[in-house]
N, C-alpha and C positions, 0 to 999 in steps of 0.2 A: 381776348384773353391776354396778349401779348399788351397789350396798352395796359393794360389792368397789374399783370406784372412789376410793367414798369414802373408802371406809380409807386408800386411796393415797394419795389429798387430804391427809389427817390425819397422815401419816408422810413427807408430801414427802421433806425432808432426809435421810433411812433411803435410801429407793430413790435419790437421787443419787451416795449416797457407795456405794452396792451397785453402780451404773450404772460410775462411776470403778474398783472394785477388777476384776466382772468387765473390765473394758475393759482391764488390766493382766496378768489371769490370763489369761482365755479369748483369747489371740493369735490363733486360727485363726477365729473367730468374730468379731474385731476387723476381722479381714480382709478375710470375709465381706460385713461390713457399708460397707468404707469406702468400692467405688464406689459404691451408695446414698445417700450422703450428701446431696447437695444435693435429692435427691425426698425426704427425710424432714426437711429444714431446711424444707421449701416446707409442708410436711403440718401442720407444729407451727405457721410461720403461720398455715396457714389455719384452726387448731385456736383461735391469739391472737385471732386478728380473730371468729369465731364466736364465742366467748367476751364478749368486749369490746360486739362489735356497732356498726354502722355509726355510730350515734346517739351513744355515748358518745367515740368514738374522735376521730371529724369534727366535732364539735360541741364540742370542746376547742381545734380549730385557729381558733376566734375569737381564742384568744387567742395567737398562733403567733411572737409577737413574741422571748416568753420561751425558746419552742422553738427559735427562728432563735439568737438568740444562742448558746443553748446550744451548738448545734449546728458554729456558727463557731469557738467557743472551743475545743472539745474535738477538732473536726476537723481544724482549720487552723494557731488560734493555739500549739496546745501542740506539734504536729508541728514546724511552723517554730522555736517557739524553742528545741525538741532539736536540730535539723539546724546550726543556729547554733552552738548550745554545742558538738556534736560535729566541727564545721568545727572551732572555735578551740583546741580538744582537742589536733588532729589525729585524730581515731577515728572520723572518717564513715564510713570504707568496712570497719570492724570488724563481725561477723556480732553481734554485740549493739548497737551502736547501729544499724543497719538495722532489726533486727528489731523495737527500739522505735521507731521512725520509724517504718515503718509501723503496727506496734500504733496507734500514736496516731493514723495518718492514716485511718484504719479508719473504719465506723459500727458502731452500736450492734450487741452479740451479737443475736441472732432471737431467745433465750432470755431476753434484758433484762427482760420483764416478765415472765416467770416467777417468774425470779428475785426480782425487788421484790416477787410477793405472796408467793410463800413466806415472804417478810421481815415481813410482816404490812403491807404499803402499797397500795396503788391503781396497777393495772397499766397504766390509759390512761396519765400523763408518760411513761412510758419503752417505750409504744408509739408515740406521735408521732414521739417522736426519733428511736425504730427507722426509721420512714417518712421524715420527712423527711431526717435525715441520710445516708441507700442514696440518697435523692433527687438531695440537691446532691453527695454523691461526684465527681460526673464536673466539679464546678469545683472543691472544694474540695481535690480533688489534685493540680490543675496548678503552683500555686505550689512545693508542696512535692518534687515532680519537676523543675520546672525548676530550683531551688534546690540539687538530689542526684542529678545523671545516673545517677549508681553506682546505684541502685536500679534501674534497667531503664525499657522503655518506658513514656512516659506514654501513648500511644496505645493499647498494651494493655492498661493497665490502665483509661480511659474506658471504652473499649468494653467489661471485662469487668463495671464498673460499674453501664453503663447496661440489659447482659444481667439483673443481679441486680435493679436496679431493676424493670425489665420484669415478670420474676418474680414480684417482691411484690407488684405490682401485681395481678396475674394470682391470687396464693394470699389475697390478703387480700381484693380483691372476691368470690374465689368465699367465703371466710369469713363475710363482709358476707351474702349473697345467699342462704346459706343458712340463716344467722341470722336473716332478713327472712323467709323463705317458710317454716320447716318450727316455726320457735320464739320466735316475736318478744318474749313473755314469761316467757323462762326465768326455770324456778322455783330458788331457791335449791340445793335439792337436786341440780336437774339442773346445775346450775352448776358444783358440788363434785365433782359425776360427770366432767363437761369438765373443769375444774382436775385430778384427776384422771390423765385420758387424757392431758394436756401434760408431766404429769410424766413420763409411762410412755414416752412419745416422747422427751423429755429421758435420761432416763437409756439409752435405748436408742442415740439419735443417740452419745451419750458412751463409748459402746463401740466405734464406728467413729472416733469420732476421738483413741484411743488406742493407732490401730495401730502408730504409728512409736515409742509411747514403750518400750513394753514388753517388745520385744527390745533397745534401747535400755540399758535397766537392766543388761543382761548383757553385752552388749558394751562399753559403755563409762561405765559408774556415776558417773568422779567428771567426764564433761561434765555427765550429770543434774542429779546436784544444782549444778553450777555454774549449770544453768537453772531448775533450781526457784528457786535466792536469786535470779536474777534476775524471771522472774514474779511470786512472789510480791511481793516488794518492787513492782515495776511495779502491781499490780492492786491489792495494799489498798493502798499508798501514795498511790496517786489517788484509791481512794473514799475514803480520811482525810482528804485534802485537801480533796478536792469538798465532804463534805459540811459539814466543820467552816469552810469559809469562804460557802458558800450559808447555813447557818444563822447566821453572823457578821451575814449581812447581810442578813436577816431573812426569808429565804426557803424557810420551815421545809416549806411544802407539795409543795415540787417534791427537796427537798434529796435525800432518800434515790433517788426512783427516778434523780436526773441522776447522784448518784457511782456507782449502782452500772453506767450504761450507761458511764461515765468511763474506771472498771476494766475494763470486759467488751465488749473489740471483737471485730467480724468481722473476724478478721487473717487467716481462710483465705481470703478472697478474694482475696489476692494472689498466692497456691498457685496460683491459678487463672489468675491473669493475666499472672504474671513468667515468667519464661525459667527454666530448672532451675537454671542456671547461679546465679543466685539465690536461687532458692527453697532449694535442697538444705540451705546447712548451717542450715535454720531450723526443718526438719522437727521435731527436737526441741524446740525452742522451743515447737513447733505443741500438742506433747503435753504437754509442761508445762504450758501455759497453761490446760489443762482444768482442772488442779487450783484454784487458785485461785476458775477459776470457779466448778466446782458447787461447791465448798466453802463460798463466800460466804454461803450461808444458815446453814451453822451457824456459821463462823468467826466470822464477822462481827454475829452477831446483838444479843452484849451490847454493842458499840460505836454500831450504828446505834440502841437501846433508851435508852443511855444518853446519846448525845448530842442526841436528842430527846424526852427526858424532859422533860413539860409542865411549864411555868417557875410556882413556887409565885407 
């Protein structure tokens, strides 16, 4: 099982893009899976945090200065000055700017650091952010709610917030706790083995939350791609950004895992929090957005290779 792991470890980017097509093809198995969803987001936490381990994850928030910013920036300030731009547009209450308003107003994907080590980077930055941004959600959405009535309760969405916060709390200490009693000095290999099982749950979660795209295709093909050029654009255009102005300004250590949490928000939390009345015409949106994601390890890997290519 352990060798079998490994190999998973080794072909990450195979099994995501296999996790994305069954989740297109297999509809009834999509389906299956999607009210699962939030016990099998909580699983691959607890899967991160074991992984990572109490020590390396907490013992980075000495430096949390960096994380906090991050964190205001990517949650607060870029939300607010979409809502702005889309006021003076006129196109606030258009189901694409909503749906990037909130994308932005979002934290980090639960898959954040997945994703970065597939990338070949250190999974703790864009685990902190993971934690501390789910953390301040419940302030750093007020502004941007009171700023955009059109998007629905802020009150719903606190409370759904402070529910998910709650959660990771709960799936990342049991991570922690079992990491401390059963493996405190995982060996490499066993490590590869976990790496591993986080992809197997990644690619799996990725099949439930492509339930809405894939009868989508057939019914209505050219909203699809109307939402594919919008995600796509939305998700590598903020890691190209992030990461080519973090390294502008010389902060090459943190660059990769902060663009790719930039590009890769939890925007299904608001599935969860908004009124239907809202939610509905985003549901696509919902299943576009996958692509971008898992694809980021392959798509994206000669840009993030080459814009931190060690300076001769």
């Amino acid at each position: 099982m352990i060798k079998l792991l490994n190999l998973v470890a080794r072909h990450g980017q195979v099994a995501l893009v296999i996790g994305l097509v069954a989740g297109l093809v297999l509809q009834d198995l999509a389906a299956a899976l999607k009210p699962w969803l939030p016990q099998m987001v909580a699983g691959l936490l607890c899967l991160n945090s074991f992984r990572i381990g109490a020590r390396r994850a907490l013992g980075g928030l000495r430096d949390g200065i960096s994380s906090l910013k991050a964190v205001l920036v990517l949650q607060m300030l870029l939300p607010l000055s979409a809502v702005l731009l889309f006021q003076a547009l006129g196109v606030a209450t258009t189901p694409i700017a909503v749906a990037l308003v909130l994308m932005l107003a979002a934290p980090a994907l639960t898959g954040s650091p997945n994703l970065t080590q597939l990338l070949g980077h250190a999974p703790d930055p864009a685990f902190r952010l993971l934690i501390l941004g789910t953390t301040l959600m419940p302030l750093t959405v007020v502004p941007i709610f009171l700023l955009s009535p059109n998007l629905g309760s802020l009150w719903e969405v606190i409370q759904a917030s402070i529910r998910l916060t709650a959660t990771i709390a709960l799936a990342a200490g049991l991570g922690f706790a079992c990491r401390h009693l059963l493996a405190p000095d995982l060996s490499e290999r066993a490590g590869r083995a976990v790496d591993g099982l986080t992809i197997l749950a990644l690619a799996v979660i990725v099949i439930g939350l492509m339930a809405a795209l894939g009868p989508a295709l057939f019914t209505a093909p050219m909203e699809v791609a109307k939402w594919l050029g919008v995600v796509f654009a939305a998700n590598f255009g903020l890691q190209y950004l992030t990461l080519r102005g973090l390294v502008w300004r010389g902060h090459r250590d943190i660059a990769a895992p902060t663009a790719i949490v930039a590009g890769n928000r939890n925007f299904a939390l608001f599935l969860i929090a908004l009124p239907a009345s809202t939610t509905d015409p985003l549901l696509i949106f919902l299943g576009c957005y996958q692509l971008p994601m898992y694809l980021t390890p392959v798509l994206m890997r000669r840009f993030y290779e080459s814009a931190l290519k060690p300076q001769a």
